[in-house]
C-alpha positions as CSV (number, residue, x, y, z in Angstrom):
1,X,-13.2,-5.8,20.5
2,X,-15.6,-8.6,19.0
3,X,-17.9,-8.2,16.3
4,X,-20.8,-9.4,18.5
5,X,-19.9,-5.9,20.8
6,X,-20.4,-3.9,17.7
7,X,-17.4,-3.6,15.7
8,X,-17.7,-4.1,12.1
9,X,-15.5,-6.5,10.8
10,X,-15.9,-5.9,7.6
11,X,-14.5,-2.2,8.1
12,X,-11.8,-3.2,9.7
13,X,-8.6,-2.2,7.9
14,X,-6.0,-4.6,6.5
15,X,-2.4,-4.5,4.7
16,X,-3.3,-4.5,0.8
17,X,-0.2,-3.8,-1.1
18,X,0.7,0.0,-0.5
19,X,-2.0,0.7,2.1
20,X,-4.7,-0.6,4.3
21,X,-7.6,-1.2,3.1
22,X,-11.4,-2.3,4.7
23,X,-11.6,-5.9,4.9
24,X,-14.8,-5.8,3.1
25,X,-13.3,-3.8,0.2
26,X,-10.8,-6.4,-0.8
27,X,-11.3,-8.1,-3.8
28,X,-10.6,-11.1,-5.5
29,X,-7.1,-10.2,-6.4
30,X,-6.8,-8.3,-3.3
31,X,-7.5,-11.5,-1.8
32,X,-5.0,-13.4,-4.0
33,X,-2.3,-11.1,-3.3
34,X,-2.3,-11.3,0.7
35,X,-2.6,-15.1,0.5
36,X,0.2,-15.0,-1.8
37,X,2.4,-12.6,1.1
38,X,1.9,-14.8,3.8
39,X,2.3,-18.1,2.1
40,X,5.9,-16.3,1.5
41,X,6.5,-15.3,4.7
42,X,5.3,-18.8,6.2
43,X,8.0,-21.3,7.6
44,X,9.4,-22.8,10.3
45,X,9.6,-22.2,14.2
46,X,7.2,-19.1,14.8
47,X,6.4,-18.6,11.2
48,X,5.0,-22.1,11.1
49,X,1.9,-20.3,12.7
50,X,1.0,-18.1,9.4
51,X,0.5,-21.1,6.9
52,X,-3.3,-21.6,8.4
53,X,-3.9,-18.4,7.9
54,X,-2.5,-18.0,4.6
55,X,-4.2,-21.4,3.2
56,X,-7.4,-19.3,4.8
57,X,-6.8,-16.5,2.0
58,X,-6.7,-19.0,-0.4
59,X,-9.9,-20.7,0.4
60,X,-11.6,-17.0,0.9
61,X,-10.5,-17.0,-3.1
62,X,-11.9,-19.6,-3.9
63,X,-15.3,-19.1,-2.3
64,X,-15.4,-15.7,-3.4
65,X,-14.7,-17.1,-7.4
66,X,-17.4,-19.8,-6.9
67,X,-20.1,-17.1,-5.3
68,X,-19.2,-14.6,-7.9
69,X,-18.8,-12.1,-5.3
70,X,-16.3,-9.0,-6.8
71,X,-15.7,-7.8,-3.2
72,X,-15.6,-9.4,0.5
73,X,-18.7,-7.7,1.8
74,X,-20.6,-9.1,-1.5
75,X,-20.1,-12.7,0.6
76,X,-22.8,-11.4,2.8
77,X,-22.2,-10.1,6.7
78,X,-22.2,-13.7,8.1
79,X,-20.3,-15.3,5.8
80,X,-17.7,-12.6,5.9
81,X,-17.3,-12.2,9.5
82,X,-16.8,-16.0,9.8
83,X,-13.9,-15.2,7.1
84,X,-12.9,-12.7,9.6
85,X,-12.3,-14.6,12.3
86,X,-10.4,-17.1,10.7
87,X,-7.9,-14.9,8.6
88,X,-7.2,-12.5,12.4
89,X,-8.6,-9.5,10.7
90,X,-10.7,-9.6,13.9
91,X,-8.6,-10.7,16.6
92,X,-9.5,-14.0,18.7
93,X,-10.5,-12.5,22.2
94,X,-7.7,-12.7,25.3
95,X,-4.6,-12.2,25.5
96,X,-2.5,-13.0,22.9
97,X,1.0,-13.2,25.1
């Protein structure tokens, strides 16, 4: 399901240490901390195929230091649910196979 047919991305759960949390929940450390993970788990062959995703963390840091914002959802809606898309907390639509 897509945001645009009324799922709320920022609700949408994601790993965070020892449970899942709502994306728009996570904050800067939170943030840190899963960019950290997949930038570990990142490599070759399949794994190759986290490394976006992880630099995407990074950069969510980043903007999230430079906006002052203490929590994802303190990004604002659009701004978050661009995030979103780019990290796969909302999954791209088709089939992934």
């Amino acid at each position: 399901m897509s945001p645009a047919a009324g799922e709320d991305p920022l609700r949408r759960p994601v790993s965070a240490g020892a449970g899942d949390k709502p994306f728009g929940a996570f904050t800067v450390a939170d943030v840190e901390a899963r960019a950290a993970e997949l930038t570990a788990a990142a490599g070759w062959g399949p794994t190759a195929r986290v490394a976006p995703v992880a630099r995407g963390w990074s950069e969510l840091a980043r903007v999230m230091q430079a906006a002052g914002a203490a929590t994802v959802a303190d990004l604002g809606r659009e701004r978050a649910t661009e995030f979103a898309r780019r990290l796969w907390v909302v999954p791209p639509s088709g089939s992934l196979l």
